[in-house]
Each structure stands twice: as structure tokens, then as C-alpha cells.
C-alpha positions in Angstrom: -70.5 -24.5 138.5 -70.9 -21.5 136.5 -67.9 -19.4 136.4 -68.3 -15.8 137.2 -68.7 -13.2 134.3 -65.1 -12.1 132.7 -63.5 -8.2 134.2 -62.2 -6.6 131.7 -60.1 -3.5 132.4 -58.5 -0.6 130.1 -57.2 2.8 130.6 -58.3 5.0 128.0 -57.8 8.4 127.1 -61.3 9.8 127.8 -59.9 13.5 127.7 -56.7 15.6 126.8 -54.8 15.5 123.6 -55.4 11.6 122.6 -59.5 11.9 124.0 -60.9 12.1 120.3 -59.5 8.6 120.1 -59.3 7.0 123.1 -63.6 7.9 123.5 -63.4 6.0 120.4 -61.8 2.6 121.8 -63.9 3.1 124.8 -67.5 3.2 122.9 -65.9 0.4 120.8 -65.4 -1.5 124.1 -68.6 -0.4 125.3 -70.2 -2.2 121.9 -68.7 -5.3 122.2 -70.1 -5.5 126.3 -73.6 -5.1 125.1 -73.3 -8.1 122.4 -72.0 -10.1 125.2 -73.7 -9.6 127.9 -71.8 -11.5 130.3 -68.5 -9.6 130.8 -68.1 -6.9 133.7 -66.2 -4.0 132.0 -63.9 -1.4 133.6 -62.9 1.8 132.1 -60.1 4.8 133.8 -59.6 8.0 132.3 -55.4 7.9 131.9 -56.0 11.5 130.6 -53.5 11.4 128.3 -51.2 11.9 130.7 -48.3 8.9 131.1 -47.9 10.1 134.4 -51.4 9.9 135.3 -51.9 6.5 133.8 -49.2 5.4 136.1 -51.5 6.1 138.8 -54.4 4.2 137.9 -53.1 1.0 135.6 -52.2 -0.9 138.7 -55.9 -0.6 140.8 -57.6 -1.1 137.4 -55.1 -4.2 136.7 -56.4 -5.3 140.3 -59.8 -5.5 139.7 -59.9 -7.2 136.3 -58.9 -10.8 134.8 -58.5 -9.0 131.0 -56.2 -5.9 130.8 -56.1 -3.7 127.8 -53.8 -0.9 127.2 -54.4 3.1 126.0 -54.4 4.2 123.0 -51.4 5.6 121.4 -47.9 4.3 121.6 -46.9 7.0 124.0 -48.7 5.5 126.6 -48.3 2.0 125.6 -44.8 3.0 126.3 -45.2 3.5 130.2 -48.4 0.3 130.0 -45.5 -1.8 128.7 -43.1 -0.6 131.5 -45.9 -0.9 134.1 -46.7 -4.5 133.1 -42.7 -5.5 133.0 -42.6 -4.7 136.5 -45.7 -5.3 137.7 -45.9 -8.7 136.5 -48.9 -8.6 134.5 -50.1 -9.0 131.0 -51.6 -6.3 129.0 -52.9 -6.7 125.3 -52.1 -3.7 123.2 -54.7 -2.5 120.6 -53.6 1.6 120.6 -50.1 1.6 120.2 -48.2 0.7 116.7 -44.8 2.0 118.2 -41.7 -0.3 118.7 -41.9 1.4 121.9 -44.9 -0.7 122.8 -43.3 -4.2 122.7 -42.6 -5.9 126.1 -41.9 -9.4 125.5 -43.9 -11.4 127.8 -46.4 -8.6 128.8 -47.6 -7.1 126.1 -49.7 -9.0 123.4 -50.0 -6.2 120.3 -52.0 -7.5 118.1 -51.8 -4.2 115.3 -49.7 -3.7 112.2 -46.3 -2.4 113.3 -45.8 1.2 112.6 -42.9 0.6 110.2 -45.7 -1.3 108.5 -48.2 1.6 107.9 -47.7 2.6 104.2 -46.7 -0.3 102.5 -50.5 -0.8 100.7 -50.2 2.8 99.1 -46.6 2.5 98.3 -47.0 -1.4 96.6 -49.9 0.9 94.6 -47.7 3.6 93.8 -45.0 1.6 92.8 -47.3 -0.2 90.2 -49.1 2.6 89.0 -46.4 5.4 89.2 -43.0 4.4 90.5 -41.2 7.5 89.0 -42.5 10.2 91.1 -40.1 11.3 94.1 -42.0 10.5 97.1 -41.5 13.0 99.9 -42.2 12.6 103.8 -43.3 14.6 106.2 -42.5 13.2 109.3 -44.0 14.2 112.5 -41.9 14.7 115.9 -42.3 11.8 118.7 -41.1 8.0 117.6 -44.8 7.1 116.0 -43.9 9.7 112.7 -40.2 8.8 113.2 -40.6 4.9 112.9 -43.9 5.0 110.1 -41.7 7.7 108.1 -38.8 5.2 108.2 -40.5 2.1 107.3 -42.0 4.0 104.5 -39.0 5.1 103.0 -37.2 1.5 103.5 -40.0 0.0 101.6 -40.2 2.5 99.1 -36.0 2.1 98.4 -36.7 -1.3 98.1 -38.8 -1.0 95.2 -36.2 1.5 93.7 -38.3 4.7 94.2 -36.9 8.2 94.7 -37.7 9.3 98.5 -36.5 12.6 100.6 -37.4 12.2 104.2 -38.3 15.9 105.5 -40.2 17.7 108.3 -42.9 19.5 107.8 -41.9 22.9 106.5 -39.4 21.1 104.2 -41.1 19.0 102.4 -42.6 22.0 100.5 -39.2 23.3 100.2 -37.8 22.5 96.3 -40.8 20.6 95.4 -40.8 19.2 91.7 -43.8 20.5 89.8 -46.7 18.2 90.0 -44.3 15.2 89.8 -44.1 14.0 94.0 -46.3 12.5 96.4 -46.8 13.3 99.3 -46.5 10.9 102.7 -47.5 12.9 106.3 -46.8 10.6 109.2 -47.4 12.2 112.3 -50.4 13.1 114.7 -53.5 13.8 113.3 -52.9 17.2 114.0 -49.5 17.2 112.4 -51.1 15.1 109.4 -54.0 18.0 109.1 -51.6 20.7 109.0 -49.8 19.3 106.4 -52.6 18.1 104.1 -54.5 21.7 104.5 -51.3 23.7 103.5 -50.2 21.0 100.7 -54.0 21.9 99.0 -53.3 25.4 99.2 -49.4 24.9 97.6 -49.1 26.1 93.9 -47.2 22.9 93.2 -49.5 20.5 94.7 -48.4 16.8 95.0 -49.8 14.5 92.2 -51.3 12.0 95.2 -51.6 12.3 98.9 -51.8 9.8 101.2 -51.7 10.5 105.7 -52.4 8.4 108.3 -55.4 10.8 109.8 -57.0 10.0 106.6 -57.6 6.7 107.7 -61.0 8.0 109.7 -64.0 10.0 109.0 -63.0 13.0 111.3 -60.5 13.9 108.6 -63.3 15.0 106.4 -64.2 17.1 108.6 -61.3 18.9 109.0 -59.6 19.0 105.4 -61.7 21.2 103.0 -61.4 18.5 99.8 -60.8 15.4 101.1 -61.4 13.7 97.7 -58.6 11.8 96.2 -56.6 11.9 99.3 -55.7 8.2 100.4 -55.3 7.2 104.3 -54.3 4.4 106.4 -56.3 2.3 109.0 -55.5 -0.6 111.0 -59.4 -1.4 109.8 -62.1 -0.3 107.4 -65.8 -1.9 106.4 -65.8 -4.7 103.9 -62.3 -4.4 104.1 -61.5 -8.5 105.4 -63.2 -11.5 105.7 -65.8 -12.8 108.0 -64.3 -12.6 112.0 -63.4 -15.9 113.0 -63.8 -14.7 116.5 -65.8 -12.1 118.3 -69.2 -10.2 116.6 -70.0 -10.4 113.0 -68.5 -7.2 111.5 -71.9 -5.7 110.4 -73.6 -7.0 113.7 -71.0 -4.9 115.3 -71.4 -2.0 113.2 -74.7 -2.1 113.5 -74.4 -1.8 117.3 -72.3 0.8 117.6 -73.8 2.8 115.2 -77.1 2.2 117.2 -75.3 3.3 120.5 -72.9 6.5 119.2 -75.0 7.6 116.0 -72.4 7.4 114.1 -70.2 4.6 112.2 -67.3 3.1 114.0 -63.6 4.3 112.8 -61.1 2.0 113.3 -59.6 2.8 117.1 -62.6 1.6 118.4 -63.1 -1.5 116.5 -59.5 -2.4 117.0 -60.3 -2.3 120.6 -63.5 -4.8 120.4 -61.6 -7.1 118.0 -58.4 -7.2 121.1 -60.6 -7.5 123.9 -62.3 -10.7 121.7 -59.7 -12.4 120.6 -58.1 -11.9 124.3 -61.4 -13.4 125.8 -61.9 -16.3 122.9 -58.2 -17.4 122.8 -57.3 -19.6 120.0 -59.7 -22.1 119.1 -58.4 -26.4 118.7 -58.7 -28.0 115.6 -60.8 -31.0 114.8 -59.4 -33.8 112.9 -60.4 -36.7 110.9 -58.9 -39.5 109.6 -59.8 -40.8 106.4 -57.7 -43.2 103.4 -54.7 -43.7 106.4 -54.1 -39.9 107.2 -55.3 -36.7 108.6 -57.4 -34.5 108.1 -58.9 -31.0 109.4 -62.6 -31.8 109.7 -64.6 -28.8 108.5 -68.5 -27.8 108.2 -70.5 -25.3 107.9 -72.3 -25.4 111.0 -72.9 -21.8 112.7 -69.8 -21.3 114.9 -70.9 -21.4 119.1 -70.3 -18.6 121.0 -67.3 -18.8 123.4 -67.3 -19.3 126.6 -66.5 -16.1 128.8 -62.8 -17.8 129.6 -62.2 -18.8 126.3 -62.2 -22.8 127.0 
């Protein structure tokens, strides 16, 4: 008998403050259905609003054998609480907070906030680990806990750091000897770029986490130089063990939006196929007396839509 095609549910931000994003995830989503085929997709409009997603998790939950979570760790804050109560299991692909972990219902399957700028500060620390390094952290927990991790790592590797806001990290700046860190909304991380390019001691380097997609081009003047983080980027890892090739997905989405896919939205195909596939057995051989993993070259099959 053939089972019935896979629900998936998620509760995006369609509009209000986290909308540029969560339209993101949702075309990402939306991608990912049309490779398939085969797997019935539900989307809410959470509206940004925690309050609001309260309202609608539970009958989207209901009508679904997948649940995914919103983006932003805000609302993966009251999906995790949800879930704890409810009884259910939702896998987080928005939310990077601590604030987002629920042991035993919530799968994240992200880099940890506190995790965000290690790559740029292993670079700095190789290429110039005398400048001071100065944060500007964003209000809300997300700035708080990448701001933190940033400065932990940073310590670690014996580099200067001030930890600031966002008026006072222009406040005393050395002369073309600091670099700057913005960790905050993308609003918060715009502000600060835009007024650090129009400072008279401007930072040696930059690096936000809003740089990390292609609307931050848009809305910085001279976006060159200027490094950013991203939980995913083209070319960036190797071939997907699971889910659409990652230039068969581009290619879609591209197709379907008109425009390249940042990373919100692929992080939100790559969640909903790893939650689908599951985690695959490994064949063994024996040979000379022991084992072995058996491995070939044949084309992978496509999984099933439960994942057995």
C-alpha cells in the first residue's frame, strides 16, 4: 500500500518586522515542494507576532506529520514552549538563540549563535591579531549571545575586545587600528555599518551578520570589503547527502522567485529534508576477517516520503 504523501507544516513570518525573512524560508519551502512532488505543504502567517503564533502553531501542528518552526529565535522561543507543552516535535531552522533549545522538542539543526563569528575571527587572528576588536551589540538575546561568543572566542586567541552598544563603539575609537563586529538585527547591523562608513576613523575591517545576504547591498552604499555571516552560501560545502543537489535547488528557486536564494530560505529546504529523509543505515562488508563500510558510486535513490 502506498502511503499517503508527507504534511508538512511551518509558521512563518509572512508579514511584520521578521516578513523580509520569513517570505524567504517560505519560497525556500515552497522550492523544495516542487522538486518533490509528493509532500502536501502547509504554511501560517505567525506575523511576527509571538502572541499570534500562539494562536495558530497548535491547528497547523494538527494538520501535519512534519512541523517546522519561524524564523527568528524570538519566536522559536514561544514554538519551543508550545511544543514542551503540547507534546509535539518541532525542527528549528530560524532560530540560532539559546532561547530556542527544548530538549526533546525541538530539533535545531543551525550553528549556535555563540558560534556566529568564529570564521572571521580565526581569520583575523591569522592575518591581524593586534587590532582591538570592538562590538556592537544589538538589544534582545540574539546580539547579546552572538556578541558574547564573539568576544569569548576572540579572548581565547589573546585579542584585545571592548564589548559596546551601538553609539559606543564609535566612542574613543583608535585611528584606523579596530575592527568592527555589529551583532544585532539587520536593522541594527545596517545602522551601524552606514554610520561606521561615514566615521572619520573608519574601522580597518568590518564584518555583520546582515551582510551574510544580498539585501545588505542594497541597503549599505559600499558594500565592498565588508565581510558577513551566513548559516549558508553557494559553493560554500560539499555535495548534499540528503535533499536536492545544491545547484538543482538554486536553479529552482531562482526559476520560481527571480532571484538567488539567501540563506534563510535554503536553511529551511535543507531542515524540512533532512527531517523527511532521516538518517540513512550503513552498508557493510566483510572482507580479510573484518568490517567494512561498503561504498560505490552509484547515483544515490530518492527517499521515500517517510524517510524508511
Amino acid at each position: 500500500m502506498t502511503p499517503a504523501p508527507l504534511r508538512v507544516g511551518a509558521c512563518l513570518s509572512l508579514s511584520g518586522r521578521f516578513g523580509q525573512f520569513g517570505r524567504q524560508a517560505a519560497a525556500g519551502l515552497q522550492t523544495w515542494q516542487q522538486l518533490y512532488g509528493d509532500i502536501g505543504l502547509l504554511i501560517e502567517d505567525d506575523r511576527s507576532d509571538p502572541r499570534h503564533l500562539e494562536t495558530v502553531i497548535p491547528a497547523v501542528a494538527a494538520r501535519c506529520d512534519l512541523l517546522l518552526g519561524p524564523y527568528s529565535s524570538l519566536l522559536m522561543r514561544t514554538a519551543g514552549r508550545i511544543a514542551s507543552e503540547a507534546g509535539l516535535l518541532v525542527w528549528n531552522h530560524g532560530g540560532s538563540g539559546d532561547e530556542a533549545a527544548w530538549p526533546g522538542h525541538v530539533v535545531s539543526v543551525l550553528t549556535p549563535a555563540v558560534g556566529y563569528f568564529r570564521p572571521f575571527i580565526v581569520r583575523l587572528q591569522h592575518e591581524k591579531p593586534h587590532l582591538v576588536l570592538r562590538i556592537a551589540q544589538g538589544k534582545g538575546t540574539f546580539g547579546r549571545q552572538v556578541a558574547e561568543g564573539a568576544e569569548a572566542h576572540a579572548r581565547a586567541n589573546g585579542m584585545a575586545v571592548q564589548r559596546l552598544d551601538a553609539d559606543g563603539v564609535f566612542v574613543g575609537a583608535p585611528d584606523g587600528d579596530w575592527v568592527l563586529l555589529t551583532a544585532g538585527t539587520f536593522e541594527h547591523d545596517i545602522a551601524v555599518v552606514s554610520r561606521a562608513l561615514q566615521f572619520a576613523r573608519q574601522p580597518r575591517l568590518i564584518c555583520a551578520v546582515a551582510a551574510g545576504v544580498r539585501a545588505f547591498g542594497q541597503a549599505v552604499p559600499c558594500p565592498d570589503g565588508i565581510f558577513g555571516i551566513a548559516q549558508w552560501f553557494p559553493s560554500s560545502v560539499p555535495q548534499a547527502e540528503t535533499g536536492p543537489a545544491e545547484d538543482e535547488f538554486v536553479a529552482a528557486y531562482s526559476r520560481l522567485q527571480g532571484t538567488p536564494p539567501d540563506y534563510p530560505a535554503v536553511q529551511a529546504a535543507a531542515t524540512a529534508a533532512l527531517a523527511q529523509t532521516g538518517h540513512d543505515t550503513v552498508l557493510v562488508r566483510w572482507s580479510d576477517g573484518s568490517p567494512h563500510a561498503w561504498r560505490d558510486h552509484r547515483p544515490r535513490m530518492r527517499p521515500s516520503p517517510w524517510g524508511r
